[in-house]
C-alpha positions in Angstrom: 23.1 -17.0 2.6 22.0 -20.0 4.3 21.2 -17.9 7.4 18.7 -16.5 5.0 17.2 -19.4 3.7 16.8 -20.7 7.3 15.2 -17.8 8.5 12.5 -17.3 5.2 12.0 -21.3 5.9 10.9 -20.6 9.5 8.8 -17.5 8.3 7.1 -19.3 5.8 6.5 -22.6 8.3 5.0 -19.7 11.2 2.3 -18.4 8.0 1.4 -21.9 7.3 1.0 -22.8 11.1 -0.9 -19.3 10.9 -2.8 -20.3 8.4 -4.3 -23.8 9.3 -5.3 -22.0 12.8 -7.4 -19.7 11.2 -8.7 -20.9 8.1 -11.5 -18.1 8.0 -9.6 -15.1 7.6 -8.9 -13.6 4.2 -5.0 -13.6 2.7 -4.0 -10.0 1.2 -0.9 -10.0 -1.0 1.2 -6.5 -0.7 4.0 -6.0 -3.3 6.1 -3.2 -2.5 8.0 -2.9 -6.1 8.0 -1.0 -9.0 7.0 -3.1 -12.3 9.3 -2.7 -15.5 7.2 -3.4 -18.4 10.0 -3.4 -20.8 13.8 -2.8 -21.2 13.0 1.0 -22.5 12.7 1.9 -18.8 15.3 4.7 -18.0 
């Protein structure tokens, strides 16, 4: 697990650095999940 969370931490850190280089360019979201609006599902 803490591989993990080592891993995510240098993702997020390489978007960041990412993002302060080019401050111009838009940020699209993509969620890639179905959404459960209640328990009744299934």
């Amino acid at each position: 697990m803490r591989a993990e969370i080592k891993i995510q931490k240098g993702n997020v850190r390489s978007l960041l650095d990412l993002i302060k280089e080019n401050p111009d360019l838009k940020i699209l979201t993509m969620i890639n999940a179905e959404i459960v609006a209640d328990d009744t599902y299934g």
